[in-house]
Each structure stands twice: as C-alpha cells, then as structure tokens.
C-alpha positions in Angstrom: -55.3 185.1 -60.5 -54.7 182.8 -57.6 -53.6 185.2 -55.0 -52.2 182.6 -52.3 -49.0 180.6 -52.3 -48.3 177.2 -50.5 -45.9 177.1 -47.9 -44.3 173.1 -47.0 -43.6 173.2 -43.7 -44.2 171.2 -40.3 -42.5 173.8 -38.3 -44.2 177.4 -38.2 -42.2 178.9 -40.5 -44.9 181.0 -41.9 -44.5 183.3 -39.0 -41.4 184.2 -41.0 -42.8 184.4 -44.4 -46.3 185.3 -44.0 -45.7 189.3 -44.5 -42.8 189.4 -46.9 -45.0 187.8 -49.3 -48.0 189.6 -48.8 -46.0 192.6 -48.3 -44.1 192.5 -51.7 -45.9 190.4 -53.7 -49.4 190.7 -52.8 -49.6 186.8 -51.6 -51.2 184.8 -48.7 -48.9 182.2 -47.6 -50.8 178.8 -46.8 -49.3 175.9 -45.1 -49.1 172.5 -46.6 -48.4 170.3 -43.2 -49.7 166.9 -44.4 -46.3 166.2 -45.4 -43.9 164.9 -43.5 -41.0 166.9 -44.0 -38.9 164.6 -42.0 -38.2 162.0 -44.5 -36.1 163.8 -46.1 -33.9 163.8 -43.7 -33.8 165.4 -39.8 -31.6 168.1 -37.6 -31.4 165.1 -35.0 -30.2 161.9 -37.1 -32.9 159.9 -37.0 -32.9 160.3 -41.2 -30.4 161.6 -43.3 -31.0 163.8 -45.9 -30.2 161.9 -49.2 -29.8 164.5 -51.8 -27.5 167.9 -51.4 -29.6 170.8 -49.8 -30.7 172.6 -52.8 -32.2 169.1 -54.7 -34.2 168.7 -51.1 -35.3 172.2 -51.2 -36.9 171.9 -55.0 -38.1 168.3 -54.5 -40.0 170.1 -51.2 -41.4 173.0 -52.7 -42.8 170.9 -55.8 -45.0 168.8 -52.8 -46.7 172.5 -52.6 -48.0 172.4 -56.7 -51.5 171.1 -56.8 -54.4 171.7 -58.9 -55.7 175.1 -58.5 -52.1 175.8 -56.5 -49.8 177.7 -59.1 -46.8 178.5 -56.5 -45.4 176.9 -53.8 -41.9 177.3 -51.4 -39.6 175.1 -49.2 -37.1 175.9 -47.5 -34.0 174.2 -46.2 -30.8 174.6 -43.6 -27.6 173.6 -43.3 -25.3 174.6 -40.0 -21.5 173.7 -39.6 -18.5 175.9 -39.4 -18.3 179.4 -41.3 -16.6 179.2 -44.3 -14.6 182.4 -44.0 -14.5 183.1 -39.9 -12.5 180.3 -38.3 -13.9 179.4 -34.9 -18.0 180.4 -35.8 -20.7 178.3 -36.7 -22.6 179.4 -39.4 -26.7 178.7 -40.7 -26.7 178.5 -44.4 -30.4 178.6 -45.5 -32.2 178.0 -48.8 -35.1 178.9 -50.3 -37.0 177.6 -53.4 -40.1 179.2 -54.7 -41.9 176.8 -57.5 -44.5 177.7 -59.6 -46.8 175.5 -62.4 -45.1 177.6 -65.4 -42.3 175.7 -65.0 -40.2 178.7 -63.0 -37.6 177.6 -59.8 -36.1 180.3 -58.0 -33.6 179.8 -55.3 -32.2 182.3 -52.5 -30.0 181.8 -50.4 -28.5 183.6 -46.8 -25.2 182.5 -44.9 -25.9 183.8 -41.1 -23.2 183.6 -38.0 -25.9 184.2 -36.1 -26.5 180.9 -34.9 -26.7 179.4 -31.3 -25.6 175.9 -32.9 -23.6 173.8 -31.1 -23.4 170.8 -28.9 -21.9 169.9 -25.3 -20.7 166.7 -24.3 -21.3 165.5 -20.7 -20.2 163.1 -18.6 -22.5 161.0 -16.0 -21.0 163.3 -13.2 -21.2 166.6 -15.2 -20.3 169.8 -13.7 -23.2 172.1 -12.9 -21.5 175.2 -13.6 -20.1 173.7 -17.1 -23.6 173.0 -17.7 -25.4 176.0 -16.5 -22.9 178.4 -18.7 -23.3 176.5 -21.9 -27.1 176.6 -21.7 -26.9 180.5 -20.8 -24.6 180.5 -24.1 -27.1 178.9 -26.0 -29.9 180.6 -25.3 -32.2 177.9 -23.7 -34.9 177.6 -22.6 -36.1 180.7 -25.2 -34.3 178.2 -28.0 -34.8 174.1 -27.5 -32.3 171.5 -27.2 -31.9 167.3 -28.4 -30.3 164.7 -25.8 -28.2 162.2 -27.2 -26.6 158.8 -25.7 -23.3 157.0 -26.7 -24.3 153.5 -27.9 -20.9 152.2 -29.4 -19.6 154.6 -31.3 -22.4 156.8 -32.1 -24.7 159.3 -30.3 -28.2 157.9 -30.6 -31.0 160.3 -30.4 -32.9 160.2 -27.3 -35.6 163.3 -26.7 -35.7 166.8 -28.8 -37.9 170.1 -28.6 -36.5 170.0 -24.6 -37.3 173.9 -23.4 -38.1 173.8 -19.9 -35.4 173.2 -16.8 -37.9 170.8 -16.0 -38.1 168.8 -18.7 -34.3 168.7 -19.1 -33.8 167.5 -15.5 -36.1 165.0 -16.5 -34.2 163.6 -19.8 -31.2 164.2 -18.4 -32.3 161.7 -15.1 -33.3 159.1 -18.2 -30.1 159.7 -20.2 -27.6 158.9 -17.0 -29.7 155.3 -17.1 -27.4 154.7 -20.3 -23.8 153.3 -20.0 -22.8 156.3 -22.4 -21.8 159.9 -22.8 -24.9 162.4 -23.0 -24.8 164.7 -25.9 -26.7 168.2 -25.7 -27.5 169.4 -29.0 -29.3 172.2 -30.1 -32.5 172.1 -31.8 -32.5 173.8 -35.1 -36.0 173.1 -36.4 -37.2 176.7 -36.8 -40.5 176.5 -34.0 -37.6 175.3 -31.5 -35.3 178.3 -32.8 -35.8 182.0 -32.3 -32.7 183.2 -34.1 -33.4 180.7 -36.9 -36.7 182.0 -37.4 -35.5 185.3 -37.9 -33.1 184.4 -40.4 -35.6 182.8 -42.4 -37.4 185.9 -42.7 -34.6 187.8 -43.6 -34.3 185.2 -46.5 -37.8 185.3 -47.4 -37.4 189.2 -47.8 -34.8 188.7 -50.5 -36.3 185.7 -52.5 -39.2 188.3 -52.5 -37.0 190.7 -54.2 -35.4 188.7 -56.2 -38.7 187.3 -57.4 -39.6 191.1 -58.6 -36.4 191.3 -61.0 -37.5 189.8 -64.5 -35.4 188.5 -66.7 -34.6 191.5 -69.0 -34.8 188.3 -72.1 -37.5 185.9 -71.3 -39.3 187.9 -68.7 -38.9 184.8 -65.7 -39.2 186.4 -62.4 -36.0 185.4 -60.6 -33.0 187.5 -61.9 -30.5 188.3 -60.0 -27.0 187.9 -58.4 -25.7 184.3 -59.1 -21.7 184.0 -58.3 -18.5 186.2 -58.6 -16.2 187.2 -61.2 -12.7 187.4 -59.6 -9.6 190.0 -60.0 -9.9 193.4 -58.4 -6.7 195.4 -58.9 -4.5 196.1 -56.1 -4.6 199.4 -55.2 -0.1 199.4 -54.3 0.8 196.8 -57.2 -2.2 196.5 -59.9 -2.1 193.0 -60.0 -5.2 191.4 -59.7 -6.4 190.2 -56.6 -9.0 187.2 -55.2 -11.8 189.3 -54.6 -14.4 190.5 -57.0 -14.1 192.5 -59.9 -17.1 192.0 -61.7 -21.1 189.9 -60.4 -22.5 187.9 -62.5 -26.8 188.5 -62.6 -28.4 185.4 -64.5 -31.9 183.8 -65.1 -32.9 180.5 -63.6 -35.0 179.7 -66.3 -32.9 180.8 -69.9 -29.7 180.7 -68.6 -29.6 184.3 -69.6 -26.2 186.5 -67.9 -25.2 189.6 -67.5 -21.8 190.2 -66.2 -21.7 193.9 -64.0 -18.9 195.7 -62.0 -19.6 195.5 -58.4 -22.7 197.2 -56.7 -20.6 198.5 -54.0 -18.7 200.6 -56.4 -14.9 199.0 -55.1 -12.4 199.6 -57.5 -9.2 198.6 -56.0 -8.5 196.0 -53.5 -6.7 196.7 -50.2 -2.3 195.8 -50.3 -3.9 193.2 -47.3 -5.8 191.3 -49.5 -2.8 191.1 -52.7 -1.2 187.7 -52.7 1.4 190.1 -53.8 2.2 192.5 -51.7 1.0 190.3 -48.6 2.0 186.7 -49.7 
C-alpha cells in the first residue's frame, strides 16, 4: 500500500499538514512544487482565480495523482468580511483530498482569526497611522504586498515584504508613483503565521472526516454536509432559524443521513424567535 500522499503546494504548507496525516492516517505528506500554483489565480491580483474556490481546490489536488501516487491534496483560501460578525474579516479555507479510486473529499474551516486587511496611504503618510496598523497586523512576524494607484486600480508593486528594512525601501519606490500606496497583507500561508495555523486545524478535520466511512458504499469521507433548519422556541414553539436537525452525507453515493444536533439543543433561545423578537 503506497503509504505517502502528495501535497500541491508552493508555499510550505506541509508544515501544517505533515503530522495530521501521519498522525491519523499513517501518511507521509510529499510536496508536489513543480507546479505553479499561481495560475490559478493570486492573493495579490496579478491573476484571478477563474473558477469558484472549491472547482480550484479539486482541479489542484488532481495535479498531485500520478502513476504510482494514489492520493493527493490542495488547498485553497478565501478572506473578506465574516458572514455572521459585522465588522470582522474572516479566512474561509478549503481542503480537497483526491485519490485514484475515484474518491473527492472536501473540508472546510471559517476562522476570524485573520490579520487581513489593507491600509491606504497617502505620499505624506502619518507615521503613527502607519506604525499602529502594522503593530495591528502583526508585521514583520506576518508579510505584507505594496500597491500603487495607476487610474483607477491598485497595481501590484512588491509582496513577501517582512523586514522594516525592506518596507522603507518599497515604500521609497512606491512614493516615485503619481498614486496612492496600498499596504496589503500577504496571505500566502509561508508569509502568514495565523494562516498556517488554521490550515492545520483544517487538516486535522479533513483527517477525521477521512476516517468516517460511508455506512453504504464504504467511501471514506462521511460526514457533516449542511443544516436542517427549525429549532422550537423554547417561550412560543414556533420554529425558529437555527438548526434542528444535520445532515451527514457521502461525497461519492450521495448517501444522507439526517440526525438531531450533536450538541444536544433542543429549544432555541426567545432571542433568536422571529417571534417573540421580530
């Protein structure tokens, strides 16, 4: 049985996966880095990614199968605003493990944990403004991008900037330009401690989900795929918004199993009743 398992990445994220893997499923993770990642599609702009973020995770991991390689994983990010916390940014990470019997099994982790942002300087910046949003941000530990203005766009410039050296530097270069100079943060996972961490924490539970077979066809991969809504209200009775039952299926039959929730809630709070707290 081939005992190792291909990892596509450019960016060191094997320091995150390397012992979930080998940990909980007995596999050496190998790096596949003779592919350029990049093209389909970059953190910085210079490509955009074509396809939604799960397609681009698949289509990456499938670069891993080769002859005498049965399994391979990708994985892929996303940052933007939370979807539930107003105000918070939020890294929502995917990852796909492939294998040559035809299996595809995707997990996925929504963080607020994230040091994403951006700042936006003027020629004659502020020092202080400057100093307190890199403090915020975590540099030089995590890296940053420099943009320019040119017309109506921010054009990249330099990324993978983690020295106050090297940021004096670009910054000298970017004030050459007519335009506004965007700091960004670097999200490529080597340029992002708190990234890397939440890839690991991701890799822990597509290995457990990976160890739940399908109780029909067998496919590794079972395991929580959405939410059933309507949870009583524990004042009124009426059903509420939030979760009543989770639905467990199998990526490769289709198979479901519908299951009242595994934190054992039975009634939803009057607060969350459209109700009694329209």
């Amino acid at each position: 049985m081939n005992k190792e398992i291909v990892l596509v990445t450019k960016h060191g994220k094997e320091r995150a996966v390397r012992r979930p893997f080998w940990v909980g499923l007995g596999l050496h993770t190998v790096c596949k880095t003779d592919f350029d990642t990049d093209q389909l599609g970059t953190f910085s702009g210079e490509v955009e990614r074509a396809e939604s973020p799960l397609n681009t995770c698949i289509k990456k991991a499938r670069v891993g199968l080769a002859p005498g390689i049965s399994s391979a994983l990708a994985n892929e990010g996303s940052f933007g605003p939370h979807p539930y916390l107003p105000f918070v940014a939020a890294d929502f990470e995917m990852m796909a493990y492939v294998d040559s019997a035809g299996n595809e099994v995707v997990e996925q982790l929504l963080a607020y944990r994230t040091n994403y942002g951006h700042l936006d300087l003027k020629r004659h910046f502020e020092e202080a403004e400057l100093q307190a949003w890199l403090e915020r941000v975590r540099f030089p530990s995590h890296a940053l991008i420099i943009k320019v203005l040119s017309g109506d766009e921010f054009v990249f410039l330099e990324k993978g900037i983690n020295s106050a050296y090297q940021l004096r530097n670009s910054l000298a270069v970017a004030a050459k330009h007519a335009g506004q100079i965007r700091l960004e943060t670097d999200m490529r996972a080597h340029c992002n401690p708190t990234r890397m961490g939440v890839i690991g924490r991701l890799a822990v539970k597509l290995v457990r989900r990976l160890l739940c077979h399908c109780p029909t066809c067998q496919a590794p991969g079972f395991g929580l795929e959405g939410r059933e809504p309507g949870l009583p209200c524990s004042l009124c009775g009426n059903a509420t918004d939030l979760a009543l039952f989770e639905i467990f299926a199998c990526p490769r039959c289709r198979n479901k199993e519908r299951r009242p929730r595994s934190d054992g809630l039975k009634k939803a709070s009057p607060g969350d009743c459209q109700f009694c707290n329209p």
